[in-house]
C-alpha positions, 0 to 999 in steps of 0.5 A, a space after each residue: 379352880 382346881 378344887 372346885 372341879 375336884 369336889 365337883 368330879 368327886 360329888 357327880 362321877 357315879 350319878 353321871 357314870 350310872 346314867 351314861 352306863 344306862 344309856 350306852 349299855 356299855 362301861 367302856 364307852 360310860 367312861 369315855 363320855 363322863 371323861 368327855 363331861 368333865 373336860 368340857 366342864 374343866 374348860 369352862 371353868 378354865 375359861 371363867 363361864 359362869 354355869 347356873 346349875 352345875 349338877 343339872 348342867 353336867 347331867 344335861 352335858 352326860 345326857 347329849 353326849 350319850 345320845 350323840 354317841 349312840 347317833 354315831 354308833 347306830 347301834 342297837 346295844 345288846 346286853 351280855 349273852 347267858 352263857 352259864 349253863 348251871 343258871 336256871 330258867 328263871 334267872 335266864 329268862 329274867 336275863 332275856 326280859 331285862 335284854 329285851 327292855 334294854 334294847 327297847 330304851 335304845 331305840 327310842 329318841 334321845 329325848 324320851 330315852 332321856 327322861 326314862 332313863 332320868 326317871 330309872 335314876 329317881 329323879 323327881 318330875 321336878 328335876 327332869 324338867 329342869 335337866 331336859 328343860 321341858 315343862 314341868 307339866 309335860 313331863 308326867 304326860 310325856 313319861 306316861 306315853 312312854 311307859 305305855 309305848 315300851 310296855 306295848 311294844 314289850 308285850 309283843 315281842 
């Protein structure tokens, strides 16, 4: 069991920890919740639970603490502030573009968070609907409102 949850830990850490860092806009709390993944994975293994799909399980595990914890937070998770004086106006107001979408990603559900953030980290229509267990078919249509709502509600800010 041992080496199978060390190769496990090492061959998903960054994919799940890209995901929760995506989600949470925060590394700290990133790590907490992959920490939180990977206990709970060790305790099925522990208990000898059969897991079908590892990878979409620990993904599915990452994305639901995630929502859980932003839920507890109720916070709207601002990026860094532009400090730097010696930055130019391009760079600032890329900044200020990237802080505005992030703070529209945060305020979706967590099932349409799910899928943009899933969809940000290249994963395949396929495999979205695997991980989110929603129909193949639905995805595309679903991803598409969403887009169309944040590049609506980008443009009006």
């Amino acid at each position: 069991m041992n080496s199978e949850f060390e190769l496990t830990y090492r061959s998903n850490y960054q994919q799940l920890f890209r995901i929760a860092a995506k989600m949470l806009r925060d590394t700290d709390a990133a790590r907490d919740i992959i920490h939180d993944v990977f206990m709970a994975y060790y305790f099925v293994l522990n208990d000898k639970k059969v897991i079908k799909d590892t990878k979409n399980w620990l993904i599915r595990c990452t994305i639901n603490k995630g929502a859980d914890f932003l839920r507890k937070n109720k916070r709207i998770i601002l990026d860094e502030t532009v400090t730097n004086q010696d930055k130019t106006s391009q760079i600032i107001d890329s900044q200020i573009d990237l802080m505005s979408l992030s703070n529209l990603i945060a305020k979706l559900d967590g099932k349409d968070q799910s899928l943009v953030v899933l969809y940000s980290e290249g994963y395949s229509y396929k495999e979205i609907a695997e991980i989110t267990n929603i129909n193949f078919n639905s995805v595309g249509k679903t991803l598409s409102r969403i887009l169309e709502k944040l590049r609506r509600d980008y443009e009006t800010l």
